[in-house]
N, C-alpha and C positions, 0 to 999 in steps of 0.2 A: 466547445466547452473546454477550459483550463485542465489543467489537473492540481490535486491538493494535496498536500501533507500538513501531516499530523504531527504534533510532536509526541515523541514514548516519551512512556513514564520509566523514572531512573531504572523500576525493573525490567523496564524490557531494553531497553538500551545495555544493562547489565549480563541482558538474555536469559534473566529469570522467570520470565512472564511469557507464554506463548498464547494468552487471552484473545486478543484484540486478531491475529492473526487465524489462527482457531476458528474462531465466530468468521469470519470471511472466508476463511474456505468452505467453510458452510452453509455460506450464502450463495461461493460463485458456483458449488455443485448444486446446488438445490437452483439454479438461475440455467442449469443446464451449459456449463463452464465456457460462457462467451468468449470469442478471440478476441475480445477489444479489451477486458476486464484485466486487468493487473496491479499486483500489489507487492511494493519494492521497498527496501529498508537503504540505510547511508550507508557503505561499505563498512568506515570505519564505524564501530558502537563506540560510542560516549554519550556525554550527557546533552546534547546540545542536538541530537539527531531523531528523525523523521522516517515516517513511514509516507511514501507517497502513493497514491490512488489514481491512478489514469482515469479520464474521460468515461470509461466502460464501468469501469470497479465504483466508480460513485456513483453508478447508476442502480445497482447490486445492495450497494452498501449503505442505502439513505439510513436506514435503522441504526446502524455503526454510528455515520459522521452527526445523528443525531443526539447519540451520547458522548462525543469527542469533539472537541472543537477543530475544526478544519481552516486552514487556508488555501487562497488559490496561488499558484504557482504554474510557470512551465513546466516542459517537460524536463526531467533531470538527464542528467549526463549518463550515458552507459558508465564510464568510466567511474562513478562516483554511487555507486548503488547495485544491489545482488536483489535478485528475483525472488520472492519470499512464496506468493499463490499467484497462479495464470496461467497459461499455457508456455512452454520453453522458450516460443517463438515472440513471447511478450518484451524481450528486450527490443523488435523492432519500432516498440511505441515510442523507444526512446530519442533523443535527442544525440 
């Protein structure tokens, strides 16, 4: 399975909005906080950046990417993304 990003809305990209993050960590504790599950934002915030969903986390998060439009995508660059919900160790899903 891929992994997908999402695009934020200007609020959350602005870091006004902690919605969309919120509602998933309360899925991956209620999911009993899978080590595959992770969910990463674009280092830098602007308007043009993504929250991405590993393999595990869209497995968690069908309700979420039900009301968000999703694509599929690799996996992102460590170097290009900070760990928002998952386990610490979640950066080893990266690429």
């Amino acid at each position: 399975m891929s992994w997908a990003s999402i695009k934020m809305t200007e609020q959350e990209a602005m870091g006004i909005s902690t919605d969309f993050v919120d509602a998933f960590e309360k899925l991956f504790i209620s999911a009993r906080k899978p080590r595959d599950a992770a969910l990463f934002c674009s280092r830098e915030l602007g308007p043009d950046d993504a929250f991405f969903l590993s393999p595990g986390a869209q497995k968690i998060a069908t309700s979420l990417l039900a009301l968000r439009p999703a694509t599929k995508c690799k996996a992102p660059s460590k170097k290009d993304v900070i760990l928002l919900a998952g386990h610490d160790d979640g950066i080893a899903l990266l690429r």
